[in-house]
C-alpha positions as CSV (number, residue, x, y, z in Angstrom):
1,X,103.9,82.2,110.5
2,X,108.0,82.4,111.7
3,X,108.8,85.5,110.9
4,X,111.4,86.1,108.4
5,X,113.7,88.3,110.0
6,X,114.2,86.0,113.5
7,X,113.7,82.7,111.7
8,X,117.4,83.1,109.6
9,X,120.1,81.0,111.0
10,X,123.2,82.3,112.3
11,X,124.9,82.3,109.7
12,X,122.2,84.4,107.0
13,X,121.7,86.3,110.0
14,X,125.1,88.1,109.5
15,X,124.0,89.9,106.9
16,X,122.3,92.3,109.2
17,X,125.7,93.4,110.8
18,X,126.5,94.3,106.9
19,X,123.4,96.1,106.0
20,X,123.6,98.2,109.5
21,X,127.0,98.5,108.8
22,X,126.3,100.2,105.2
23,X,123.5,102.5,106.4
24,X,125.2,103.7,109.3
25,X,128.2,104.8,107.2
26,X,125.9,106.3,104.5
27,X,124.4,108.5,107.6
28,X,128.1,109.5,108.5
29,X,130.0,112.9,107.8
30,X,132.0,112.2,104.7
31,X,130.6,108.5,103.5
32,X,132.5,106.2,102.2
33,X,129.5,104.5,100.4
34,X,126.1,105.6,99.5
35,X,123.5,103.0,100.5
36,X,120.1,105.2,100.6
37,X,118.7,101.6,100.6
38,X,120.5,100.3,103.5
39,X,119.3,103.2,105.4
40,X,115.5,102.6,104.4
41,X,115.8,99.1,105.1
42,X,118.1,99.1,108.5
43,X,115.2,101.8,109.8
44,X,112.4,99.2,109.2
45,X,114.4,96.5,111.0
46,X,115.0,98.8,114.0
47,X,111.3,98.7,114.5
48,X,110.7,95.4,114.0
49,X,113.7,93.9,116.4
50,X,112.7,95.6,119.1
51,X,112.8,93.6,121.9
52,X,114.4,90.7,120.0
53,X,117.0,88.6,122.3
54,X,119.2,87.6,119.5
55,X,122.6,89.5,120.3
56,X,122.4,90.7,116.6
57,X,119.3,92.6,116.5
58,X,119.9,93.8,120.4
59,X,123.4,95.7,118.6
60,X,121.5,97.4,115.3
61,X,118.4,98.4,117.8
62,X,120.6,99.9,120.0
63,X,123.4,100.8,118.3
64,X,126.0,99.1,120.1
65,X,128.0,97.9,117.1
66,X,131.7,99.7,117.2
67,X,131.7,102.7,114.6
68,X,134.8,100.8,113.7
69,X,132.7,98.0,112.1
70,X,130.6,100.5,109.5
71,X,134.2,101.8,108.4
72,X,135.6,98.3,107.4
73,X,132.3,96.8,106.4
74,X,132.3,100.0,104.0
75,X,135.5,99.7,103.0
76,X,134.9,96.0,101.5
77,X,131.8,97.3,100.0
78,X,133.3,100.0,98.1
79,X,136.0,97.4,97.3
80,X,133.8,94.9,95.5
81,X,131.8,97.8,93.8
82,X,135.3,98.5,92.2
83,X,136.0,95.3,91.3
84,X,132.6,95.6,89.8
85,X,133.2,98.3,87.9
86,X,136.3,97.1,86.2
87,X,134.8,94.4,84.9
88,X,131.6,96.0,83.3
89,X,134.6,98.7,82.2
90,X,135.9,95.5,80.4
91,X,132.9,93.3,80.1
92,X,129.7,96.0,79.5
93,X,127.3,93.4,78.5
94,X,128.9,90.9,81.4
95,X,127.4,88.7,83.6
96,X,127.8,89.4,88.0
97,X,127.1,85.8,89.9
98,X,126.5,87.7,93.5
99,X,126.9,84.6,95.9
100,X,124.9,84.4,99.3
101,X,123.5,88.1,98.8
102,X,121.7,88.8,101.8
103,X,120.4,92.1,101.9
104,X,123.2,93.2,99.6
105,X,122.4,96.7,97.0
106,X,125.2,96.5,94.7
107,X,123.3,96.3,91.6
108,X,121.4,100.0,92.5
109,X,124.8,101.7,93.2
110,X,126.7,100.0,89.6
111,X,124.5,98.8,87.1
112,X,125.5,100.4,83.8
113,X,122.1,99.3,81.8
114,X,123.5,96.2,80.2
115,X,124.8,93.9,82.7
116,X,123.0,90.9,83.6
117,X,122.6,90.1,87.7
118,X,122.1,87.3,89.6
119,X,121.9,87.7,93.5
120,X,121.8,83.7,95.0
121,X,120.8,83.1,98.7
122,X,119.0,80.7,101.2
123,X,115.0,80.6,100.0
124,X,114.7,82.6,103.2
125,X,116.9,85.2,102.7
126,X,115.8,85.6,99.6
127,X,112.3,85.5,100.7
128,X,113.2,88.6,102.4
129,X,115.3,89.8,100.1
130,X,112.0,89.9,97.6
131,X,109.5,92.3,100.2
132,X,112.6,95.1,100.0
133,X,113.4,94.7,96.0
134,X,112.0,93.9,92.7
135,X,113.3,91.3,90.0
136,X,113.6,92.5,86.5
137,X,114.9,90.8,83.2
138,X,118.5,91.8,83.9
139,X,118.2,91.3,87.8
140,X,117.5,88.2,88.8
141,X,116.9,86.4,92.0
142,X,117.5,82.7,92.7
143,X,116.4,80.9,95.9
144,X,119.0,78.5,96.4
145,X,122.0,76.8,97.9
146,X,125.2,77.7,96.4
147,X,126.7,74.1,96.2
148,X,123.6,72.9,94.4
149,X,124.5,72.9,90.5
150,X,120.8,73.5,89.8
151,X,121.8,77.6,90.0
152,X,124.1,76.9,87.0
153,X,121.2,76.2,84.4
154,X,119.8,79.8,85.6
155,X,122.9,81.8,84.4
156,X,124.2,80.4,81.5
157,X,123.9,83.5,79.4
158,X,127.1,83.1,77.4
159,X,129.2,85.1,79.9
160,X,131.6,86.9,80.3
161,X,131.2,85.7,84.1
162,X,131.7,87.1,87.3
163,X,131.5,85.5,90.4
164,X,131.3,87.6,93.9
165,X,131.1,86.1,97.0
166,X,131.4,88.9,99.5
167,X,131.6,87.0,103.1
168,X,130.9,83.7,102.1
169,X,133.7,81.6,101.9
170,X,134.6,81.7,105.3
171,X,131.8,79.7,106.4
172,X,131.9,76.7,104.6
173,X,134.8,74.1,104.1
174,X,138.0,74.0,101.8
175,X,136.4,70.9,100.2
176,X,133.1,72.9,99.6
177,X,135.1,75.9,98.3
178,X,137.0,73.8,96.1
179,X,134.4,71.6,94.9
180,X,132.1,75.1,94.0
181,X,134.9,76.2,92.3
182,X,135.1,73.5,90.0
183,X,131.9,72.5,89.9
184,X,131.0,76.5,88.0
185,X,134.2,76.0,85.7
186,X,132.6,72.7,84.7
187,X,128.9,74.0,84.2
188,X,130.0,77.6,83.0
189,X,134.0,77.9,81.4
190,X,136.1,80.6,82.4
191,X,134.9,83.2,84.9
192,X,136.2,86.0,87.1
193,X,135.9,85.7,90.9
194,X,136.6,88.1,93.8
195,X,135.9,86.5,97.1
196,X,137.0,87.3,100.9
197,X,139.1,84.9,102.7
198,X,140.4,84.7,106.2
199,X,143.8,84.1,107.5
200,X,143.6,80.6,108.2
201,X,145.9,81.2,111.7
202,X,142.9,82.8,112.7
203,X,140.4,80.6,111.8
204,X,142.0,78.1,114.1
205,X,141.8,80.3,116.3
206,X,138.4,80.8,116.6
207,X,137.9,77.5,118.1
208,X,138.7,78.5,121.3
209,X,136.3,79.2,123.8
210,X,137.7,82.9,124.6
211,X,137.1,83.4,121.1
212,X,134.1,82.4,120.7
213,X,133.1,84.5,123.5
214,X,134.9,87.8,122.1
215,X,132.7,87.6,119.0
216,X,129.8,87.2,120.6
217,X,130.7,89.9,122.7
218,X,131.9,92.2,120.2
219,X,129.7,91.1,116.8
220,X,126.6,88.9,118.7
221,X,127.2,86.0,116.5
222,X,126.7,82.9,117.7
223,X,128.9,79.6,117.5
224,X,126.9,78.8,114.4
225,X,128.2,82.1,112.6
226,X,132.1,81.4,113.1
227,X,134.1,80.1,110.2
228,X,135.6,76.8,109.3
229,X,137.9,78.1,106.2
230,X,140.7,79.7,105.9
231,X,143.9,80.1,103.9
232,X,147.7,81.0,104.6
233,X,148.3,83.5,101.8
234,X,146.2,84.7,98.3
235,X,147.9,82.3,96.4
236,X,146.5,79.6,97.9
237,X,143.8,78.6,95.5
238,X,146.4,78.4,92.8
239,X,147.2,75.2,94.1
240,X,144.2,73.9,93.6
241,X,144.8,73.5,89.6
242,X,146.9,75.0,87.3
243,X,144.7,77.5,85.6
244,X,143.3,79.2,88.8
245,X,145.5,82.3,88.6
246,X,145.6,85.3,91.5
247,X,145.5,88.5,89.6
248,X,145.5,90.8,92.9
249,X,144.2,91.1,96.3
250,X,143.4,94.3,98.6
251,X,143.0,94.1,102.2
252,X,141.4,97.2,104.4
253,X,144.3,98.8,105.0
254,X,145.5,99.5,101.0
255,X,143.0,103.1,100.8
256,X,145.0,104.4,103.9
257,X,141.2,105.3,105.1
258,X,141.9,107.9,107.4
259,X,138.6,106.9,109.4
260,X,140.5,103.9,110.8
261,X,142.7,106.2,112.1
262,X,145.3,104.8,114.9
263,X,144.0,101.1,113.1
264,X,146.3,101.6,110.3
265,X,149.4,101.6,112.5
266,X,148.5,97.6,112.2
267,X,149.2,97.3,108.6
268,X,152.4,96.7,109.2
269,X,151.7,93.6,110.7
270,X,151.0,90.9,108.0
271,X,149.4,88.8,110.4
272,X,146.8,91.7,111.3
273,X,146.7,92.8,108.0
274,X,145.3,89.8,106.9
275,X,142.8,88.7,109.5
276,X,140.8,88.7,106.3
277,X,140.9,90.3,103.0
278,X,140.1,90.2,99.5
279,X,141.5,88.1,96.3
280,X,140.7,88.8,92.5
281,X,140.9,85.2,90.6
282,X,141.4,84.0,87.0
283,X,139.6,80.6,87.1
284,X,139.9,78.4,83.6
């Protein structure tokens, strides 16, 4: 039998680089997120990769990865956890859509008791997902593609919704975005959603060979792993349909994280700024 780990594609394979990047942090002076998890898990893996050729697993074993990477990677994590937050603040009995999960913990740092969790992956990602965590009738896993509307019958609790999808977006296409996006305001109504994006001048530019080669180099993923979508500004998706409305964005420069140190000399720089951040949506 493949084993689970080495058999993800490049893309669910990413989600390593995240779950190193939030256990390293945690084992930092000062954290700035708590994932006792991520460590537990990230310390298996270490064991088990050994001696793996994928770039990926050569990085965590070793510890390669630039201590830049666990700041940022942080950062968006503590981001979304806020965004989380406000909504249950809002919403108590809500309901969180976590799109392609991964290895993600969010539900152990926020849940208040009441909110109802869905974390939605590849079946072997969430195969995985399944030997480190344990369903329960408020936390639910579902093994599935995200652009398959068979997800939607699994969560129709009445809502409030919220829909997360922390690293996601940039791999698929604008049609697939936009065609999820409606396709969940058509099975569901109204929902929240906070989502990354990239800065679509840098998307294109991750077709070039050098570039191609500079992530490798710098992150280990493969040509598989890059992404295909991007868009100019955060109101993009507003022109998608008239009630898709931006409510606010953050990008990793807005906590003035004095961990970045000399870094946030670039947030001056729109076009740096927003290699990629975050947007908070009203859809419907």
């Amino acid at each position: 039998m493949d084993d689970p780990i080495k058999s993800l594609s490049d893309v669910s394979g990413t989600m390593l680089i995240t779950l190193y990047s939030r256990a390293r942090e945690t084992m930092s002076p000062d954290p700035i997120i708590q994932d006792p998890k991520a460590v537990e898990i990230i310390n298996i893996f270490k064991k088990e990769l050994a001696g793996s050729s994928n770039p990926i697993h050569q990085k965590i074993v070793n510890d390669t990865y630039n201590p830049k990477l666990a700041v940022t990677m942080a950062l968006r994590s503590r981001c979304f956890d806020r965004y989380v937050l406000n909504f249950l603040e809002r919403h108590p009995d809500g309901t969180v859509i976590n799109f392609g999960c991964g290895l993600d913990t969010r539900f152990d740092r926020i849940d208040n008791g009441n909110v109802k969790w869905f974390d939605i992956d590849f079946e072997s990602v969430i195969a995985l997902r399944r030997r480190f965590m344990a369903e329960t009738d408020r936390r639910r896993f579902i093994a599935c593609s995200i652009l398959d509307e068979a997800w939607t019958e699994q969560v129709k609790t009445g809502g409030p919704f919220l829909i997360l999808a922390e690293g996601v977006f940039m791999y698929l296409t604008e049609t697939a975005v936009k065609n999820l996006l409606a396709m969940v305001k058509a099975k569901l109504g109204s929902f929240e959603l906070v989502c990354e994006v990239s800065n679509l001048y840098w998307v294109k530019k991750m077709t070039t060979p050098y570039m191609q080669q500079k992530f490798k180099r710098q992150l280990g993923m493969e040509s598989g792993a890059l992404f295909s979508f991007g868009i100019p500004d955060s109101h993009y998706f507003e022109t998608w349909a008239p009630d898709y409305t931006l409510l606010d964005d953050w990008t990793y420069f807005d906590d003035r994280e004095k961990k970045l140190r000399w870094f946030n000399l670039f947030s001056k720089i729109d076009v740096i700024r927003r290699v990629q951040w975050t947007i908070h949506y009203q859809i419907g």
